[in-house]
Structure formats: structure tokens, C-alpha cells
N, C-alpha and C positions, 0 to 999 in steps of 0.2 A: 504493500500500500504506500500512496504518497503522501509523506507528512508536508509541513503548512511549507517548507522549502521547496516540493518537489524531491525532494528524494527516496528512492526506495526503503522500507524497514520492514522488517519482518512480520507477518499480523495473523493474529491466531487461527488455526486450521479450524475447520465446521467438524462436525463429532464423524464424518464417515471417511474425513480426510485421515490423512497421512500425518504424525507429528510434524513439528516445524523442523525439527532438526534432520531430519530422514531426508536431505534434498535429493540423494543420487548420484551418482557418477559422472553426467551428461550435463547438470546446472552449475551454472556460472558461479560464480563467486559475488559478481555485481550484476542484477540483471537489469538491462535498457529499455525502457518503452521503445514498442515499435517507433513512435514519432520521433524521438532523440536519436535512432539510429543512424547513420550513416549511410546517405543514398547510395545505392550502389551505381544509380544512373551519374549522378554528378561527380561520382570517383571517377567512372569511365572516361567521362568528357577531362577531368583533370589530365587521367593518366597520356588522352589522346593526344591534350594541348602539351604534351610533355615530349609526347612523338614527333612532333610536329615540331617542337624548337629546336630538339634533336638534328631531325634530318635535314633543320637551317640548317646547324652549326656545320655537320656535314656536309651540309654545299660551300660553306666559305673555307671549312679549309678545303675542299678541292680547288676551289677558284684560287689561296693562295699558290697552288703545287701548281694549275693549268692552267689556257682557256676553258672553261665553262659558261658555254651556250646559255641565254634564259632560259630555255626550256628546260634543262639542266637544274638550272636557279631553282626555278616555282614548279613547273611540271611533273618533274621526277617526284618530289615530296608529297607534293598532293594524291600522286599515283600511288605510291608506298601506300599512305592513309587509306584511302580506299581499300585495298587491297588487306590491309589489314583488321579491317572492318566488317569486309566483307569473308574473310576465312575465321571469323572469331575471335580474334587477338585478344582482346579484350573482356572474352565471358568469363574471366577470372578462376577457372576450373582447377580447382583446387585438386584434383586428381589428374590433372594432363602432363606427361610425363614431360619433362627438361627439354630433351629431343626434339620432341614433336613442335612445344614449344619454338626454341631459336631455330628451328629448321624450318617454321615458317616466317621466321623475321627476314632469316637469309633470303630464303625464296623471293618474299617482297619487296628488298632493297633488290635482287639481280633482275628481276623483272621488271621494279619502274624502271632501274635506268638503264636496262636492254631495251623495254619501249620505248621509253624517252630519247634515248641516242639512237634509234631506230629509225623513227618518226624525223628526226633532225638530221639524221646521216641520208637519208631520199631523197632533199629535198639540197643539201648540203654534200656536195661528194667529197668535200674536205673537211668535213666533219673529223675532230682529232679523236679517235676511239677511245686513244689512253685517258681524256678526261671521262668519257665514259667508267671505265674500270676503277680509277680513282673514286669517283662518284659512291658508285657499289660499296668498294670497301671502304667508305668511312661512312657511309650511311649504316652497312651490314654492325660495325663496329659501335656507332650510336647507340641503334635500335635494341644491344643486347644491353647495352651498359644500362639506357633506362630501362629495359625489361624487367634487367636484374635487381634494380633498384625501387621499382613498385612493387617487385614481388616480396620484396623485404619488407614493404608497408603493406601490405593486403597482408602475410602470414601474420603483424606484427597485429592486424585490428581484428581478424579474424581469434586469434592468440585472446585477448581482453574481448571479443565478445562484441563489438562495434557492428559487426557483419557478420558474422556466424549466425544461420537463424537459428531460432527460439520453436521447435512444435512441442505441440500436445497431442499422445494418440489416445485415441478412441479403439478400445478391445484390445485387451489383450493376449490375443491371437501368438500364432507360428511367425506371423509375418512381422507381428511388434519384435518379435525375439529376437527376429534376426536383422531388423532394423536396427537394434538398441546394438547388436553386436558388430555392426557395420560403423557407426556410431562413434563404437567405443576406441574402433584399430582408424579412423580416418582421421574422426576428432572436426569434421564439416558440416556434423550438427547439433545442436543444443536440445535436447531431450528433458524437459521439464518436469515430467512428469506422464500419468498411465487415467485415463476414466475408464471404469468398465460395470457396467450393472452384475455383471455375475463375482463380483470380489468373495464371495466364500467362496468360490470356485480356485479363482486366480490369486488368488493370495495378497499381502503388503505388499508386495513389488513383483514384476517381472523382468529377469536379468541387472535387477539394482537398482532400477527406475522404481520409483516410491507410486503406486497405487494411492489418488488421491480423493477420491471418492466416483460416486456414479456418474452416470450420462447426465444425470439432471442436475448434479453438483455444479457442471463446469460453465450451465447458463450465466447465471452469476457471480463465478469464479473472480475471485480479484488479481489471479494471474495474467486475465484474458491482455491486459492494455501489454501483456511482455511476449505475448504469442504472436510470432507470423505467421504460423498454418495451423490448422488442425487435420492430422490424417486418422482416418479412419482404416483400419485394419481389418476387414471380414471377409469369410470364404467367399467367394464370386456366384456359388450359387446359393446363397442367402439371400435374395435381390429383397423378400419381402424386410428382412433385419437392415438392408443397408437404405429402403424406402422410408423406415421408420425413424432410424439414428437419420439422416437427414430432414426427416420432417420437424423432430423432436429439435435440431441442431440449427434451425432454420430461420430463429431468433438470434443469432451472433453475430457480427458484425464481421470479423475473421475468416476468411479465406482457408475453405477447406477444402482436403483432397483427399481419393481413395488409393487405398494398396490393397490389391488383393491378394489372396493370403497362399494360392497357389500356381503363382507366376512361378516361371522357370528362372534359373537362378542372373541370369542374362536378362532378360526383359526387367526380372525386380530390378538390380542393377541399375538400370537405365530411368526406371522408373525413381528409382530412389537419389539418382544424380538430380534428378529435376527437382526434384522435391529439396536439394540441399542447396542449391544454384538458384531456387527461385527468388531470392532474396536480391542478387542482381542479374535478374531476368529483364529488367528494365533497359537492359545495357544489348541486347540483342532485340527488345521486343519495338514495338512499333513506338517511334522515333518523337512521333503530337503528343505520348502521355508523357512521356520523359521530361520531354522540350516545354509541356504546358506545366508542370509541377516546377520548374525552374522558374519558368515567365512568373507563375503565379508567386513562390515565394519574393522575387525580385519585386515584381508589386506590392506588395504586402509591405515588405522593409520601404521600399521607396516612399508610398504613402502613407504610410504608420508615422517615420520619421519625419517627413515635411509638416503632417499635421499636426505630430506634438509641438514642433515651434512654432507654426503659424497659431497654434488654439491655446498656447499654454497662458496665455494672458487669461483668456476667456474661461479654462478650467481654472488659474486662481484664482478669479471671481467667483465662481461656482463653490468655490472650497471657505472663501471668505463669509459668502450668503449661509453656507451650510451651516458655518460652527456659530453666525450670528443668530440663527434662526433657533434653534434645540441645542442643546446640550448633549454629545457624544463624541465618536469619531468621523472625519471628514467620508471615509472610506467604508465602504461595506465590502466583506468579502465572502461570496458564498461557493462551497462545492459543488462543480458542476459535471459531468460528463464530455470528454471531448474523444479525441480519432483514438480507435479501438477502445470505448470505453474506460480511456484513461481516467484516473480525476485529476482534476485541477481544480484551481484557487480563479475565479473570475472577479475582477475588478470592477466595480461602481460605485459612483457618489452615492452618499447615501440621501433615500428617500424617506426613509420610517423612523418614528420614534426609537430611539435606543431599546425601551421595556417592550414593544410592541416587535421587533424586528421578527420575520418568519425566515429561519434560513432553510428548512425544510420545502418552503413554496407549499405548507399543509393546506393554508388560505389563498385563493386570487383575488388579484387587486380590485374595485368593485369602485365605481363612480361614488364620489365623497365618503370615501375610506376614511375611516378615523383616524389611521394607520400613520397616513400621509401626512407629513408637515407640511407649511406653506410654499415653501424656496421647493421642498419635493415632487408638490403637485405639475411645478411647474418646469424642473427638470425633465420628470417622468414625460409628460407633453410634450416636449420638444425633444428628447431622447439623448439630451446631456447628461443624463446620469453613465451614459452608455460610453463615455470616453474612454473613462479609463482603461478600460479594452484596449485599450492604444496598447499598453503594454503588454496583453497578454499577446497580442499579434506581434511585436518586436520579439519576442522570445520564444514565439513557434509556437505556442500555444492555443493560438485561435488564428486565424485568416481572415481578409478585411471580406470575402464572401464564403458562405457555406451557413449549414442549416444553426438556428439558433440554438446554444447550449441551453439545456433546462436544468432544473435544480434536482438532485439526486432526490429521488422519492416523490418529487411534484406530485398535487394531487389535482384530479380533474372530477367535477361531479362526484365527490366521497371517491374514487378509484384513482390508486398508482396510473401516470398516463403512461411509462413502459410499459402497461401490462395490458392496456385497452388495444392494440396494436399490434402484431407476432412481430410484421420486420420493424420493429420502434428503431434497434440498433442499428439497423442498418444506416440510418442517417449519420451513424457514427464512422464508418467509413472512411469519411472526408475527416478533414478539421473545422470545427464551428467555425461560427463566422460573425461581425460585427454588424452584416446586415445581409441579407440572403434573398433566394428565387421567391419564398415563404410570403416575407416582411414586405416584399414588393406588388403580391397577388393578393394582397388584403390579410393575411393571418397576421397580426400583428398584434403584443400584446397577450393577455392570459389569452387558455384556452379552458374555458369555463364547462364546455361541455364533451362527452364523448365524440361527439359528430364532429367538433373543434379540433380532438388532438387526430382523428383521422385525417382530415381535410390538412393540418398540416403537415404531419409525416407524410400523405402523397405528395404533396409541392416541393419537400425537402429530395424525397426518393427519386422525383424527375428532376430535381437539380444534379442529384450523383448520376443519374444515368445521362445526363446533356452534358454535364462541367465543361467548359472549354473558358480559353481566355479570353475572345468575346464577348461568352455571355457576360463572364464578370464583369467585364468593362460597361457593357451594358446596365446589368443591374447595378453598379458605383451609380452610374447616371440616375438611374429611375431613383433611386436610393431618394434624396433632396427634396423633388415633386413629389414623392409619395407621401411624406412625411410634411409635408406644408400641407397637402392638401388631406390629412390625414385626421383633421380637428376629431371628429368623433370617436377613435378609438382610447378606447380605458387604458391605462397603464400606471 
């Protein structure tokens, strides 16, 4: 669990778990929210921009030793990238042997600059070859040196846990067994623990992995925000048990996958590479989620930090009106749920009385709330209590768009509003957001009734399934008009 820092600390097991101290063989020492992790996409693009300066430096000392042709210069290097890109270089396969590795670095420096001096030599019959060959061997030489030297930082983050994923399986089957023992001799995945409904069957652990309670345990497990997959382990012709654990499992926000239990030792293999490599799958996979999760944090900072200086006049006003208004603190801070069901600490002025404060959300707010101070009512209104969020978005914590965080336990109509909803989490997916698809299409504000928290979880659910960095840009826009023109809504 995370204490009022953000840090991880130990927090008592439920009666069907596992003691605390039982962690296992496979758990970290410190373990990461998935969000704190280290992108594997934006490693890639570091390690690439590293390639890339590389096979400069490589062109200039050939250009000291020869002539070398522009195309030489800029061509050859670009070719290399590609080429490197396109053979994998980069999927950081923690099992790909040495070999294979620089054998294709060499391959991709003699081939851009056999094409590149190819291309130049047809056109050029005095094309000097020898800067070609020069070319090759210092770019061949480059390429290895930075190879060698990211594969020192990926062992080293991998090592501490930065990129190593984090599963949880489901059944403890033949196929957890010999996951955990693949596991244990590779060390490229982090093995958290074991769910299984039949535990007097399967015992406290399987292969060391601590058995932490049932299938229905792990709904609202407080590991989940440290889990990048959930695999499920069942024989293949169990279709109705594995329709059931997915239906049952269907409330998570986490990203689950199956292993069946009597693949051949080769296909598991391959199956279970994926499952250890998913983590920078990003770095192979389609090129808009990678490049929009970059765009988007780069927004986020950009406009989070311009606004705290353009607004920080106007929130010291806000802070001044507050503490003249009631007696307490300027600040409210309540727990919220954020990507994979993390918690976190969200920031707001405060609007309520000190003695009256709900950090539960047990009550919604309700037009001439007693609740409400005067400076509050009129925050709440125009949505200035909402700044300080500035901060939670500077620190990754929330996103200037994605679905509103609500307060752990919020109640709607007498009912938990997580539990009026199956995919409620699913909103959790993304990172909240300061203002969202939701807050723009009218949900804005409590959601008083059942039909209220549906109607928002669908606006939130078509935001994850649309996200792109237009719409964002879009909804920032709509964001302003909506909220002028917004007089009637409670809050």
C-alpha cells in the first residue's frame, strides 16, 4: 500500500492470504507501480537516439581518415536505423544470445554502407570504395560499443526491478510450475504471487510462490496497482473454467493472458517469452500508442508547468480567501484511485468545513450544502478548487485529460459506485485526468444516482477506447466553454 509519500509499505494480508512475510523467490525487494515504471517505449527511442549519434561519430571519423560522400554523411546512418529497427534491435530480449545479437549490428552497418556506397558508386564511377569500408568499420565498431553499453543499463534496471514485469497467476496448475521454474533459472520475470480457488488442494505455495488467496481475493487485491499481467494457467480443454475465471476476472483493470497448461515445451516457451517481453512490447508494437503516450506526457508537463506560473497568483488568492473564510487547512487531501488502481493523494482547495469534511465521498454534494463554506461554494463553481491537481499531473500522477478520479468507496444512491458497474476499473487503465471526455459531455460533478455512475463510466470507457492526442487537444478546448456555460451543475 501507498503511504501519505507514495511509497510502498507492507499492509496486512486478508485471512485467506499468505502471511506478509512469505513473499517468495520471484518478489522484488522494492516493488514499482506499474505507472513509476520505466517505459520500455521511451528507453527504446533513448537507446535509438544513442544509435544514431553513434553512427554520426562514425561518419566523422571516417570523413577524418577519407572523402566521404553525403550520402555517406546522412544516408548510410539512417539506413543502419532502419535496418535495425526493422530486424529487432531493440526488443531488449533478455534471452537473445551475444551472437545473434552483434551479428546483427555487423550485418546492419555492412549493408547500409554497401547500399549507401552502392547507390553512390552508379551514379559516381569514382566513387572511392575505401571510404566505403572505413565507413562499415567504424560504424560496425560504434554500434557494438553502444550495444554493449545499454545492455549494461537494461541488465542493471531489469536487476532493481525498473522493467522486469511484475505477474500474478491464476491456478495453480503444471503450467504455473513450470513457469515459476523458468522464472527462477532466467530471472525475466517477477512472480508475485499464486490465486487459486482450490488452495486445500494446492497448498501455501507452488514451487515457492506464496498462494495468496482465491480468484475473488485478487478483485481487490492491493497488489493489483504492482501487477503488469495477470496469467491464467488452465488445461485448454476446461474452456467452461477458463469462461468463468474471465468472466469472474472481468472487473480488473490489468491486462490478462492465458497459458495453457499442455502446450509443448516449445510453443510454452515462446508463449512465455511474450509474456516476459510484454512489458517493452511497446518498443516493437504499433509506433501512435508509443509516440501518443510520449506526446501526451510532454503535454501534460508543458501545460501543468506554464499554468502553475501563469495561475499561481490567482491560487494565492484562492489560499488567502480560504484561510480568511473558516478556520483549517488551505488544502484538502483525499485518496483516490488512479492507473491500475493505484492510490494516490489528490490535491484540492478546500471547500468544507474542517468538522464536516467527507473524505470517504459517503455524502454528494447537494445545492446549499451546509457543508460548503462561502469562498467554497464559489471555488466548487468555477472548478478552482481543482488546481491543485497541477501537481498531481507534474509528478505522473494524474494527466491534464482522462477519466475523473473518484474517492475510494464513493457512495452513489446508498451503493459503493465501483460496484454499481462490472468494468468500473476499467477506467483505471489510463491515468485520471484534470478534466476529461466525461466532464465535457455533461457528467460533471456528483453522480447522485445509479443511472449517473453508468452514464459516466460509458463516456470514461469511450474515452480509453478513442484516446488519441487530438482528442485531448480537443477536449483542453471544450474544457473552458463547458464550464462557463456550465452554471447549473452542483458541485
Amino acid at each position: 500500500m501507498a503511504d501519505d509519500t507514495g511509497a510502498f509499505r507492507a499492509v496486512p494480508e486478508t485471512q485467506d492470504a499468505a502471511p506478509v512475510h512469505r513473499r517468495g523467490p520471484l518478489r522484488p525487494a522494492q516493488l514499482h507501480s506499474v505507472r513509476s515504471r520505466i517505459s520500455g517505449a521511451g528507453l527504446a527511442r533513448l537507446f535509438q537516439a544513442g544509435d544514431v549519434a553513434a553512427l554520426m561519430a562514425a561518419s566523422s571519423v571516417a570523413t577524418l581518415l577519407t572523402r566521404l560522400p553525403e550520402v555517406m554523411w546522412l544516408g548510410a546512418p539512417m539506413l543502419a536505423l532502419f535496418l535495425l529497427v526493422a530486424t529487432g534491435a531493440y526488443s531488449m530480449n533478455a534471452r537473445e544470445r551475444a551472437r545473434r545479437r552483434f551479428g546483427r549490428l555487423l550485418l546492419a552497418a555492412a549493408a547500409a554502407g554497401g547500399g549507401a556506397g552502392a547507390l553512390y558508386a552508379a551514379f559516381d564511377p569514382a566513387f572511392p570504395m575505401i571510404a566505403c569500408t572505413i565507413w562499415v568499420a567504424a560504424a560496425a565498431t560504434a554500434l557494438c560499443v553502444s550495444h554493449i553499453a545499454w545492455r549494461a543499463v537494461v541488465r542493471t534496471l531489469r536487476r532493481k526491478g525498473h522493467i522486469t514485469p511484475n505477474l500474478i497467476i491464476v491456478g495453480g496448475t503444471s503450467a504455473a510450475q513450470r513457469l515459476i521454474r523458468r522464472a527462477l533459472r532466467t530471472r525475466d520475470v517477477n512472480i508475485l504471487g499464486i490465486f487459486d480457488d482450490r488452495r486445500d488442494r494446492v497448498g501455501p505455495e507452488v514451487a515457492g510462490v506464496p498462494v495468496l488467496g482465491k480468484t475473488a481475493d485478487l478483485i481487490d487485491h492491493r497488489i493489483l496497482p504492482f501487477v503488469d499481467r495477470i496469467v491464467i494457467t488452465v488445461p485448454p480443454k476446461a474452456s467452461g473454467r477458463i469462461a468463468e475465471l474471465l468472466e469472474r476476472l472481468a472487473p480488473i483493470p490489468n491486462p490478462i493472458s492465458l497459458l495453457l497448461d499442455d502446450a509443448d515445451d516449445e510453443t510454452e516457451a515462446q508463449a512465455v517469452g511474450r509474456v516476459a517481453d510484454f512489458d517493452l512490447a511497446h518498443i516493437s508494437g504499433t509506433p501512435e500508442k508509443s509516440g501518443y503516450l510520449a506526446a501526451k506526457r510532454v503535454l501534460d508537463l508543458t501545460l501543468s508547468v506554464m499554468g502553475l506560473i501563469a495561475l499561481a497568483p490567482l491560487m494565492l488568492a484562492v489560499a488567502v480567501a480560504i484561510k480568511l473564510d473558516s478556520p483549517g487547512p488551505v488544502f484538502f487531501r483525499q485518496r483516490r484511485h488512479g492507473y491500475m488502481n493505484e492510490e494516490f493523494l489528490v490535491w484540492k482547495f478546500r471547500s468544507m468545513r474542517v468538522e464536516a469534511t467527507d473524505h470517504k465521498a459517503a455524502r454528494q454534494v447537494t445545492a446549499d450544502d451546509d457543508r460548503v463554506t462561502r469562498v467554497g461554494r464559489f471555488i466548487r463553481k468555477t472548478s478552482l478548487d481543482e488546481l491543485p491537481q497541477i501537481f498531481n499531473i507534474i509528478t505522473g500522477e494524474m494527466s491534464i485529460v482522462g477519466p475523473r478520479p473518484h474517492a475510494i468507496g464513493m457512495l452513489s444512491g446508498g451503493a459503493e459506485a465501483s460496484k454499481l458497474v462490472e468494468t468500473y476499473a476499467h477506467r483505471h487503465r489510463i491515468k485520471p485526468g484534470l478534466t476529461g471526455w466525461a466532464a465535457v459531455n455533461g457528467s460533471r460533478g456528483p453522480v447522485d444516482t445509479p443511472e449517473d455512475v453508468r452514464r459516466r463510466v460509458a463516456l470514461d470507457l469511450e474515452y480509453v477506447e478513442r484516446r488519441s492526442f487530438w482528442l485531448d487537444v480537443a477536449i483542453i478546448l471544450r474544457t473552458a466553454p463547458c464550464l462557463l456555460g456550465d452554471s447549473g451543475a452542483v458541485r
